[in-house]
C-alpha positions in Angstrom: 49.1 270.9 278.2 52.0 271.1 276.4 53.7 273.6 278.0 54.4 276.3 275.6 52.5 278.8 277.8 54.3 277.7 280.6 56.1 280.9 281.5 52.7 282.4 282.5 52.3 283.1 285.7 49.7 280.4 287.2 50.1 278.1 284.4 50.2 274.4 284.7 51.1 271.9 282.7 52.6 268.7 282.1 55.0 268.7 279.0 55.0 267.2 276.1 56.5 263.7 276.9 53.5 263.2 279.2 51.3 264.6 277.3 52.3 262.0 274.4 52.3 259.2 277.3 48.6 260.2 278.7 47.4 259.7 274.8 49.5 256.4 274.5 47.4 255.0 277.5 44.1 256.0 276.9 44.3 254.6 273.4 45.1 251.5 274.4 42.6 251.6 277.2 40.2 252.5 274.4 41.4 250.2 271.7 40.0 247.1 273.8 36.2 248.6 273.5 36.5 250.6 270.0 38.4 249.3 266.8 39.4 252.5 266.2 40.1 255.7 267.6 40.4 259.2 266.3 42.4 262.1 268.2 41.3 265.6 267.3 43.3 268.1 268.9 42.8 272.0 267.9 46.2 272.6 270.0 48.8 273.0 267.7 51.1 273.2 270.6 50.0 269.0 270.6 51.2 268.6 267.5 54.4 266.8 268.3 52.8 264.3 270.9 49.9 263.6 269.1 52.3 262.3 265.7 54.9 260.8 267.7 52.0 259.1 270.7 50.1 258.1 266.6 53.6 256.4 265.5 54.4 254.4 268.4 50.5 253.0 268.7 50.7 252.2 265.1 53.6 250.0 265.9 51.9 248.5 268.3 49.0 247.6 265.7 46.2 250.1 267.1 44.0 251.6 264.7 44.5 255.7 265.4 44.3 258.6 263.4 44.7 261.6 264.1 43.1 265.2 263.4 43.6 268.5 263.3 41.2 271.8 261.8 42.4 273.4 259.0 42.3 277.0 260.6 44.0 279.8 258.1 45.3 282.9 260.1 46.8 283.3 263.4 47.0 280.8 265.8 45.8 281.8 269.8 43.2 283.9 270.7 42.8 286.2 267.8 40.6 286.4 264.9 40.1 282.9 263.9 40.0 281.4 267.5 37.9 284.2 268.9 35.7 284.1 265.9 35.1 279.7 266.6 34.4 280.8 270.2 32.0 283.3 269.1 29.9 281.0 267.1 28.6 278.9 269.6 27.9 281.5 272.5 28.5 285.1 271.6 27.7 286.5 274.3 30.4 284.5 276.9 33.0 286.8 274.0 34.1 289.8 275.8 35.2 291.9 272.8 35.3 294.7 274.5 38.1 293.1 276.9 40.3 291.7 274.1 43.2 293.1 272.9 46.3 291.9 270.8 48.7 290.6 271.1 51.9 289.5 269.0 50.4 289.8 264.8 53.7 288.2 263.4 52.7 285.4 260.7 52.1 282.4 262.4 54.4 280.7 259.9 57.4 283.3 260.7 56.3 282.1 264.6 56.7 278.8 265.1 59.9 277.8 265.0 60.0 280.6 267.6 57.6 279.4 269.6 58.6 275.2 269.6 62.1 276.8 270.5 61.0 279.5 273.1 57.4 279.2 274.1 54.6 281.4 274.2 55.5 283.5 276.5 58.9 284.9 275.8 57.9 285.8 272.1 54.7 287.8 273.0 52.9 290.9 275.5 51.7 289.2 278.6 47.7 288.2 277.2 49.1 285.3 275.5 47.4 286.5 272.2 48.9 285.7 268.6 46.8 287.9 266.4 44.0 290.4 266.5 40.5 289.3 268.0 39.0 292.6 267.5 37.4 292.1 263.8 35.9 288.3 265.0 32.7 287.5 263.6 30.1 284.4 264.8 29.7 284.0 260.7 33.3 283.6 260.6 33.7 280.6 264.0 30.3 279.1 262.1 31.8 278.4 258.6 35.1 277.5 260.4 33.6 275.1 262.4 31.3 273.5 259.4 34.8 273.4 257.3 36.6 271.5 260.1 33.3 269.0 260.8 33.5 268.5 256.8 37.1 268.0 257.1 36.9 265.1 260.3 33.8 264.0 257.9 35.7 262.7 255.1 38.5 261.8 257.0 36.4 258.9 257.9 35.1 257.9 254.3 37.0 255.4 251.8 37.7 258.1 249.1 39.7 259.8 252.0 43.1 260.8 251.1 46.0 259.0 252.6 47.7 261.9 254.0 44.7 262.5 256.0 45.8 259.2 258.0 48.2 260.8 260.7 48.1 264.5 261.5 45.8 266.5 258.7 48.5 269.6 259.4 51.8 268.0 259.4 54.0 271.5 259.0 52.9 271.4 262.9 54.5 267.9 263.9 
């Protein structure tokens, strides 16, 4: 949604000001059933809207947090994402149809890629990383980390830092 992949062709999306707008609206839509709400967003691309749409509904005096997994390694369709797809249903995984793509660091990539977008940094299948070695095992413990993670998030010995974005270095 946030328009990073934009410069692929048949892509949609709605930018990052609305997308910040859409979460500012159904937060406060949600705030008058639920006294608090969480975001969780795997889409580090959301990062920005999801801080800044957190920030201004704070100041309003809504009770949002918001969440993010804690996934090491590269960031879109390689390894680590096609390993979390894997887990669930391994057999929708077409290994034998992924390739990769662009295996820079993540790290040394985003400022690349908040200034650029996707597409103009990579080949044309959109992939940062490798998915050829991903593993079910691997998605499985990734996705009991990040359920541990969102866990204690919610529990009173939870960390202030935890109380916005849990990977700021995205925002």
């Amino acid at each position: 949604m946030s328009g990073e992949h934009q410069g692929f062709p048949g892509t949609l999306s709605i930018g990052r000001e609305a997308v910040e707008l859409l979460l500012v609206e159904l937060v406060r839509s949600a705030a008058l059933t639920f006294r608090q709400v969480i975001l969780v967003s795997a889409h580090g691309g959301n990062a920005q809207p999801v801080t800044r749409a957190v920030r201004r509904l704070r100041s309003e005096g809504r009770n949002v947090l918001a969440w993010a997994p804690r996934w090491d390694g590269d960031a879109h369709a390689g390894r680590t994402k096609t390993s979390v797809m894997r887990s669930p249903t391994p057999d929708h995984v077409r290994l034998d149809a992924a390739w990769p793509g662009n295996t820079t660091p993540i790290q040394d990539l985003l400022p690349q890629l908040r200034g650029s977008g996707l597409s103009l940094r990579h080949p044309p299948n959109g992939v940062l990383g490798d998915p050829a070695r991903a593993h079910a095992e691997e998605g499985e413990t990734l996705l009991q980390r990040a359920a541990a993670d969102l866990t204690e998030m919610r529990t009173p010995s939870a960390s202030p830092e935890l109380d916005t974005w849990a990977r700021p270095q995205d925002a």
